[in-house]
C-alpha positions in Angstrom: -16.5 91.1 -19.2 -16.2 87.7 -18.7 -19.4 85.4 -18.0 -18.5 82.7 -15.8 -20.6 79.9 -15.8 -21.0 77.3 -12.2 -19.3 74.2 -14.6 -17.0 76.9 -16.4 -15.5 78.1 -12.8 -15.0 74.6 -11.3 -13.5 73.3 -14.5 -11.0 76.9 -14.3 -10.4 75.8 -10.5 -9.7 71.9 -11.1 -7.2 72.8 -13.8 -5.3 75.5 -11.9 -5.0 73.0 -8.8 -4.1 70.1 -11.4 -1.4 72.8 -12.7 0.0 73.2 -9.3 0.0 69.6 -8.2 2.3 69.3 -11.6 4.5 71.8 -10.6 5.2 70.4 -7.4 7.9 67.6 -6.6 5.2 64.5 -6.3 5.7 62.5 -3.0 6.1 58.9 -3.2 3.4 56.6 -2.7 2.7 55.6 0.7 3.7 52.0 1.5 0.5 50.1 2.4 0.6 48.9 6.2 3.0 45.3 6.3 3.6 46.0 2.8 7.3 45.1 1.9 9.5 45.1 -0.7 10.8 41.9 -1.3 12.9 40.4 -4.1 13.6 36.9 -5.3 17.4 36.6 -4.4 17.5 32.9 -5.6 15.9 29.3 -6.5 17.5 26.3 -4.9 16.4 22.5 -5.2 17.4 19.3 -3.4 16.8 15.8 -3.2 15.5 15.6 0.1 15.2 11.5 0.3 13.4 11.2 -2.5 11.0 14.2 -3.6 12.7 17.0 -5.3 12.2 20.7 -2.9 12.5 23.8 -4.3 13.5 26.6 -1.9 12.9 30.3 -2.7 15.1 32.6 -1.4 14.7 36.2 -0.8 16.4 39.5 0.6 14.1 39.8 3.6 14.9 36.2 5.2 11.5 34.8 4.2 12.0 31.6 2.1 8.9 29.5 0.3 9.2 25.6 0.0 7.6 23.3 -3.0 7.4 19.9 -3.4 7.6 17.5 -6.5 6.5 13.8 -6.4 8.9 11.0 -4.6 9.0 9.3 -8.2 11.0 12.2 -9.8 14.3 12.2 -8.3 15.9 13.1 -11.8 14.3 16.8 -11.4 17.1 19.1 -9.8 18.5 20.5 -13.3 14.9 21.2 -14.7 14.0 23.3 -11.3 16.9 24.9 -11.8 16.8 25.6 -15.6 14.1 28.2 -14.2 16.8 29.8 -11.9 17.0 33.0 -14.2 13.5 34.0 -14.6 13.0 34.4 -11.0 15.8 36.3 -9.7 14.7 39.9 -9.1 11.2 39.5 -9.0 8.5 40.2 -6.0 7.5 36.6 -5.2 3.9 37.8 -3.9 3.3 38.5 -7.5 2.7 35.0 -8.7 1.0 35.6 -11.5 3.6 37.9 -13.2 6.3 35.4 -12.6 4.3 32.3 -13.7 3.6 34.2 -17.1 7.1 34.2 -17.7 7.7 30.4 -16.9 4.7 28.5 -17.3 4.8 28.1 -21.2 7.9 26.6 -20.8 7.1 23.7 -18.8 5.2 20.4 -20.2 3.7 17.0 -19.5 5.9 15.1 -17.2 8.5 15.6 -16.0 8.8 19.7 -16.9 5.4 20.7 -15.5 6.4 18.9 -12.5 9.4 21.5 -12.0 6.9 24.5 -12.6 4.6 23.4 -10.7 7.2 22.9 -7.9 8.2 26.3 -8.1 4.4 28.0 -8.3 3.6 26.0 -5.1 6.5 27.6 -3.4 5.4 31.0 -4.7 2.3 30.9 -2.8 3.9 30.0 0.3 5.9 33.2 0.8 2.9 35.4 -0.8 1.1 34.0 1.8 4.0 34.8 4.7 4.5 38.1 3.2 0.7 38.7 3.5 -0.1 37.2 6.5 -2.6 34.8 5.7 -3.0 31.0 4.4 -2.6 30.2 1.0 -6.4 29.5 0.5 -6.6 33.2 1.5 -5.5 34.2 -1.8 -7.1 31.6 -3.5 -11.0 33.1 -2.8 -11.4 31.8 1.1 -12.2 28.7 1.9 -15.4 27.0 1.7 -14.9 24.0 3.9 -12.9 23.7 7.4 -12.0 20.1 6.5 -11.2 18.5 3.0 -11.9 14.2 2.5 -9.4 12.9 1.7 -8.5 8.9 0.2 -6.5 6.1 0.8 -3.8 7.0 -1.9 -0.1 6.0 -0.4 -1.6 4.2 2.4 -1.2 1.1 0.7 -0.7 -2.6 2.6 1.3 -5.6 0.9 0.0 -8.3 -1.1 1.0 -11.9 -1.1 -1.1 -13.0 -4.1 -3.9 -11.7 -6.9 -6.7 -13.4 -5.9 -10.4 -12.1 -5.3 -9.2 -13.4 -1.6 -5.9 -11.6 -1.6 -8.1 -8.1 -2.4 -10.4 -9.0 0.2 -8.2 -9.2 2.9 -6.2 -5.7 1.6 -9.6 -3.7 1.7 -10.7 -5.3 5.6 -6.9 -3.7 6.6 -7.5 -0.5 4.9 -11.4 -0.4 6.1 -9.4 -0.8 9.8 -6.4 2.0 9.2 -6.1 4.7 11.7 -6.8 7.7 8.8 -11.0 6.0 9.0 -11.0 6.6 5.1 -14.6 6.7 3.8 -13.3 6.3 0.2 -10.2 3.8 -0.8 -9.0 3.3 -4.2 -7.5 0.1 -5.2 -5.4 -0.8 -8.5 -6.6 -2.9 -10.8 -6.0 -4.6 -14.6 -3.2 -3.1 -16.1 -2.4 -0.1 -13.5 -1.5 -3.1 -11.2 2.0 -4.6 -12.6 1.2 -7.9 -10.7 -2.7 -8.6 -11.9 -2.9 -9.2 -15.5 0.3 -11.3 -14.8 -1.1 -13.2 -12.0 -3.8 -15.0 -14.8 -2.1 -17.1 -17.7 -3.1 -15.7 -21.0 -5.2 -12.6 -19.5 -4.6 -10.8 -22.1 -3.6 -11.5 -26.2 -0.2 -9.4 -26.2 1.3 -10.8 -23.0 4.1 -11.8 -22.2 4.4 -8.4 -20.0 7.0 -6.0 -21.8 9.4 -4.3 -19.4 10.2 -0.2 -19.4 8.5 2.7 -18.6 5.3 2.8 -16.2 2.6 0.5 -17.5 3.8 -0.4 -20.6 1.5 -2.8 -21.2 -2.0 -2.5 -22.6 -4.1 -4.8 -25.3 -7.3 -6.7 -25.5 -8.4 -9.0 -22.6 -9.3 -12.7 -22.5 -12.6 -13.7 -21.1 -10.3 -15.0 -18.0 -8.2 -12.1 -17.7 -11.6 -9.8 -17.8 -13.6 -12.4 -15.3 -10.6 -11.9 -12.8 -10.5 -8.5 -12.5 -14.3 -8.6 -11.6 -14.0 -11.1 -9.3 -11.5 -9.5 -7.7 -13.2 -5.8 -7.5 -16.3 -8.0 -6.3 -14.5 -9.2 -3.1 -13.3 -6.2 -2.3 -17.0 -4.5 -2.8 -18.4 -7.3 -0.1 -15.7 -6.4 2.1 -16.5 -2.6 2.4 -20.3 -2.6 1.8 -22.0 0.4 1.8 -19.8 1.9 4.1 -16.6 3.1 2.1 -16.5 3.9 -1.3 -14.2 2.2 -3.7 -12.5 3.5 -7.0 -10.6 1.7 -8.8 -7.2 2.6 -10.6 -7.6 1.0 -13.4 -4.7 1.7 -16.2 -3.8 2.8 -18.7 -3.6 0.3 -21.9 -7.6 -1.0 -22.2 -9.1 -1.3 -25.0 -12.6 1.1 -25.5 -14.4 -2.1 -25.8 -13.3 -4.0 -22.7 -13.7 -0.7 -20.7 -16.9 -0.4 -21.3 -17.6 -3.8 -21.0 -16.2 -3.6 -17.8 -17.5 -0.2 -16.8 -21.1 -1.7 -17.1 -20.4 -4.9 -14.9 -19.8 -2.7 -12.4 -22.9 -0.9 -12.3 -24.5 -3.0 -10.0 -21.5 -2.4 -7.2 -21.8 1.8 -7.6 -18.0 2.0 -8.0 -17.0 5.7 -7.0 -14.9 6.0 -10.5 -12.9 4.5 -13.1 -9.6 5.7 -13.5 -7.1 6.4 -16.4 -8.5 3.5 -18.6 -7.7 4.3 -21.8 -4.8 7.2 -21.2 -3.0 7.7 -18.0 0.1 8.4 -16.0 3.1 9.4 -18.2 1.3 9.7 -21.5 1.4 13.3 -23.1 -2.4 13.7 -24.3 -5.9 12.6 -23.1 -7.6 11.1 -25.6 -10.9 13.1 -25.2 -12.9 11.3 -28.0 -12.0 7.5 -26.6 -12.6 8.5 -23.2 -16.0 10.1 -24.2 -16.8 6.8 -25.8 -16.6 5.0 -22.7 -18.2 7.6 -20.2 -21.3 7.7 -22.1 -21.7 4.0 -22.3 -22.0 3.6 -18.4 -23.5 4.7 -15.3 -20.5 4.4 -13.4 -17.7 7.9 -13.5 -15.1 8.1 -15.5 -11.7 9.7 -14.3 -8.6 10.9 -15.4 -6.0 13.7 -15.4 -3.2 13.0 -13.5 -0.3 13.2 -15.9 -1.6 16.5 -17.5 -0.2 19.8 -18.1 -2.0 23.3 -17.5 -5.6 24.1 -18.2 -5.5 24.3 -22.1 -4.7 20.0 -22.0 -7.8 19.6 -19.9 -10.2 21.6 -22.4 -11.4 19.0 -24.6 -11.8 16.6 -22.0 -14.2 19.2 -20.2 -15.8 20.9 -23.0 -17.1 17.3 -24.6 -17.7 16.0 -21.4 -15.5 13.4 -22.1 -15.3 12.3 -18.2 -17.2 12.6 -15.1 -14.4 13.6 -12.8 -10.7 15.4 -13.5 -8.1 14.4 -11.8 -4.8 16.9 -11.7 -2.1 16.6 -9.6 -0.9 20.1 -8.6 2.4 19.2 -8.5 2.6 18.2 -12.4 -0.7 20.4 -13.5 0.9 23.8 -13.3 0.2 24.5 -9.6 -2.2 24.9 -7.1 -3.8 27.9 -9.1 -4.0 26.3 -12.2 -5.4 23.9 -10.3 -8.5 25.3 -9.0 -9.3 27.1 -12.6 -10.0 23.9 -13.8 -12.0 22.8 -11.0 -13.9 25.7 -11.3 -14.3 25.6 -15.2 -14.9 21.7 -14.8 -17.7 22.7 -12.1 -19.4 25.1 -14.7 -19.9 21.9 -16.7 -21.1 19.5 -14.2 -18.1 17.8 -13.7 -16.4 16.9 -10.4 -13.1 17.0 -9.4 -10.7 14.1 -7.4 -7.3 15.4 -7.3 -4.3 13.0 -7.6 -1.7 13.2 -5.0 0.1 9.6 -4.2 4.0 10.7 -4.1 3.6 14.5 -3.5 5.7 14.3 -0.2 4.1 16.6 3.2 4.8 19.8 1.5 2.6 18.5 -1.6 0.1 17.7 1.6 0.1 21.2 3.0 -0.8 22.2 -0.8 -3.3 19.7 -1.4 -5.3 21.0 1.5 -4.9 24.5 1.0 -6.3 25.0 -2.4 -8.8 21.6 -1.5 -10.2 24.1 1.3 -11.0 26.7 -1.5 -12.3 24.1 -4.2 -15.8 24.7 -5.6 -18.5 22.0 -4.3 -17.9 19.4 -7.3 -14.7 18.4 -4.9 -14.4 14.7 -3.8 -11.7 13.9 -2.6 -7.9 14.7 -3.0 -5.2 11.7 -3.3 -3.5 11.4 0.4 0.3 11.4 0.2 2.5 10.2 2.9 6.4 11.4 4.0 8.5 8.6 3.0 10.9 7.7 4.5 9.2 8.5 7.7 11.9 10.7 9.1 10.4 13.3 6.8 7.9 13.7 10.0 10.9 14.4 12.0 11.9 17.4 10.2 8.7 19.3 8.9 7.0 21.3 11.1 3.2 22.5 11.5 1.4 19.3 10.7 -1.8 18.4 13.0 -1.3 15.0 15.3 -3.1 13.3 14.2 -2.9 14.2 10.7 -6.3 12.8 9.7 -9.5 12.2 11.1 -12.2 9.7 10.3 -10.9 10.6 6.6 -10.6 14.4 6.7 -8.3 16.9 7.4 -9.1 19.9 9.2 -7.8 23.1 7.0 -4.9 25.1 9.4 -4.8 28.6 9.3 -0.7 29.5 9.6 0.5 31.9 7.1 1.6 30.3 3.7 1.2 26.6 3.6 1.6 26.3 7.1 4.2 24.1 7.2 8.1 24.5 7.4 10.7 22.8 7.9 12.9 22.0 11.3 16.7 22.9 9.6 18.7 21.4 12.4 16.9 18.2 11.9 16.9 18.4 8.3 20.5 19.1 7.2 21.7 15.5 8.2 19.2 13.9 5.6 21.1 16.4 3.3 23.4 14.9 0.1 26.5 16.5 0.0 26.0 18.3 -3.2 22.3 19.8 -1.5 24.7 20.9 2.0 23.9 24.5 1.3 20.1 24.2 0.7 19.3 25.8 4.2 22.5 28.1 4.3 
C-alpha cells in the first residue's frame, strides 16, 4: 500500500493538472485593455523651413514627430539611413529599437539624426499609451520647468560694455519675464574678440566651421570681456541670473583667470570654455583644471554624444553643471540618465536647446518635468520662421510665464502638427511627408 504523504499528494495533484494543461490547445494571451498591436510602417524626414522632422509612420494611423536643430539642414539622408531598422517594429518599445540604432549614431551631426528619431518614438508610445511622455519617463516632479533666454536674442550695433548693457535692460523687459539670461561672450561671440584690436596673439580671425578661433588673450582683449560682463551684471542686479556662453578656444590659464574675476558678480555658469559646440570630445582633465580653480560653475555638454562621452566629465567632477542637448545627446532618455547619474555626484544639470525648433520645445519640457532636483534650467528654443506657430498645434498662449512653462498633460508630446496649414511650407521633394 501506498503511503501518501500531505506534500507527496499535492505535488501528485499539481503535476497531473500541469499534465492536462499541456495536453490542451493553450489559449492566447489576453490583450491587456487599449493594448494594440502596432507596427512601424515607415520613417520619413523633411526640411520643414529649416529644422529637419522625422515622421514615424505606422499601420494604425498614429504617427510620432521629432525635431533636429534649425542649424542642421544637411540631415534628411542620415535620418533616413536609419529607415531599415525601424520598419516592423512596435514603436512603444523604445528601448528595443534604440538598441539597434543608437551605436550607430555619433557627435554631431549623426547623434542629431538618432536623437531625432528617439524623440519621435516617445511621442507615439505616449499616444499608444495614453499618457504624456514624462509618464513613461518616472512622473513628473514639477508642474512647471524654468526655463532661459536661449533664442530670444535682440541685435547688437556694437561690442561695447554699453552695447551689452543696453541688450540685457531689453531682455530683463521681454514678455517670457526670464529670471536667468545667458549672454555670449569671448570667442563664442564671432563679433567680440574682433571688436578689440590685437585681443588676442593669433588673430586675424580665421574663417570656417563654428568658432574656429581660439588662442591666448591680451591684457586688452581679457579687460574687455570683463568690462563688458560687468555692464551687463549692473544692469540685471540681483534680480536675473546671468551665464555667460563663453567659447570654445580659451586657454586653461585665461579661463581661470577669468573664471575668478568673476567671482565677485556670482555668475550662474561658464560655458564651453575650453571644448564646445561641434568638437568630438570633452576634455575632462582641462576642464577639471579650471572648475577647481574657481568658485564660479563650470558648464558644458552640448555637442556630446550618449551617456558613455559624459562619464569622465561626471566621474572626475570635471564640471559643475552638464549641458546636453536631447536632440544631439541620444534623446530625451538618454538624457535624463545622465541627469540622474550627474545628480548622484552633485552635479547639476542646464540643458542646451537654442535651435531645437517647437517640437524640440514640447521635448524639452516633457523630460525637464521628470528631471531630478539638480535641474536649472533648459535652453528656450523659438519656431523660426514664425509661421511655424501657424502650423503646430497644442502649445499654451502664452507659451511662458514669468520664465516657466507650465508642463501639459496631452498624450505624447502634446503637440502636433496642423497638415493643412503645414503642407504649403512643404519643398517639393518633402510633398508626401503628411500623405
Amino acid at each position: 500500500m501506498t503511503h501518501w504523504t500531505r506534500r507527496g499528494f499535492i505535488g501528485t495533484l499539481s503535476a497531473a493538472a500541469a499534465a492536462r494543461a499541456f495536453a490542451l490547445p493553450q489559449p492566447a494571451p489576453e490583450k491587456r485593455p487599449g493594448q494594440i498591436s502596432i507596427k512601424i510602417t515607415d520613417l520619413r524626414c523633411a526640411i520643414i523651413g529649416k529644422n529637419p522632422t522625422v515622421r514615424i509612420v505606422t499601420d494604425q494611423g498614429i504617427s510620432g514627430y521629432g525635431q533636429a536643430e534649425s542649424y542642421k539642414p544637411y540631415l534628411k539622408p542620415m535620418v533616413l539611413f536609419y529607415k531599415d531598422y525601424l520598419i516592423g517594429e512596435d514603436p512603444t518599445d523604445v528601448q528595443r529599437i534604440m538598441l539597434k540604432i543608437r551605436r550607430l549614431g555619433a557627435f554631431k551631426p549623426w547623434g542629431a539624426a538618432v536623437s531625432a528619431i528617439e524623440i519621435a518614438l516617445w511621442d507615439l508610445a505616449g499616444q499608444v499609451a495614453g499618457v504624456p511622455v514624462y509618464k513613461l519617463l518616472g512622473g513628473k516632479i514639477r508642474d512647471r520647468v524654468r526655463i532661459y533666454n536661449g533664442a530670444v536674442r535682440f541685435p547688437m550695433t556694437g561690442h561695447t560694455p554699453q552695447d551689452y548693457a543696453e541688450t540685457m535692460a531689453k531682455m530683463k523687459d521681454a514678455k517670457e519675464g526670464f529670471t536667468l539670461i545667458k549672454q555670449a561672450v569671448g570667442f563664442h561671440d564671432p563679433a567680440m574678440m574682433p571688436a578689440v584690436p590685437n585681443a588676442w596673439y593669433d588673430e586675424p580671425s580665421r574663417k570656417g566651421a563654428n568658432h574656429p578661433d581660439r588662442g591666448m588673450m591680451t591684457e586688452r582683449g581679457l579687460d574687455n570681456v570683463i568690462a563688458c560682463v560687468e555692464a551687463m551684471k549692473k544692469v540685471l542686479g540681483t534680480e536675473i541670473g546671468l551665464a555667460l556662453d563663453c567659447g570654445p578656444g580659451w586657454t586653461v590659464k585665461d579661463a581661470i583667470t577669468f573664471a575668478r574675476a568673476m567671482e565677485p558678480l556670482r555668475i550662474a555658469w561658464l560655458e564651453d570654455l575650453i571644448t564646445g559646440d561641434y568638437m568630438p570630445y570633452p576634455n575632462a582633465d582641462l576642464f577639471r583644471e579650471v572648475t577647481v580653480s574657481t568658485t564660479v560653475p563650470i558648464h558644458t555638454g552640448e555637442e556630446i554624444y550618449l551617456r558613455e562621452n559624459f562619464k569622465d566629465l561626471i566621474e572626475k567632477q570635471a564640471v559643475n553643471i552638464v549641458g546636453p542637448d536631447p536632440e544631439d545627446v541620444g534623446g530625451i532618455a538618454e538624457m535624463k540618465w545622465i541627469a540622474e547619474y550627474a545628480d548622484l555626484h552633485g552635479i547639476q544639470i542646464a540643458p542646451h536647446g537654442v535651435f531645437d525648433g517647437l517640437f524640440g520645445l514640447a521635448a524639452h519640457v516633457q523630460v525637464a518635468a521628470a528631471l531630478p532636483q539638480n535641474y536649472i534650467a533648459f535652453e528656450y528654443p523659438l519656431g523660426t520662421p514664425d509661421w511655424w506657430y501657424d502650423i503646430v498645434e497644442g502649445l499654451p498662449n502664452p507659451i511662458v510665464e514669468k520664465g516657466f512653462i507650465k508642463v501639459w498633460d496631452r498624450p505624447g508630446l502634446g503637440v502636433t502638427f496642423n497638415v493643412a496649414a503645414a503642407k504649403p511650407h512643404l519643398a517639393d521633394e518633402d510633398r508626401h511627408f503628411f500623405d
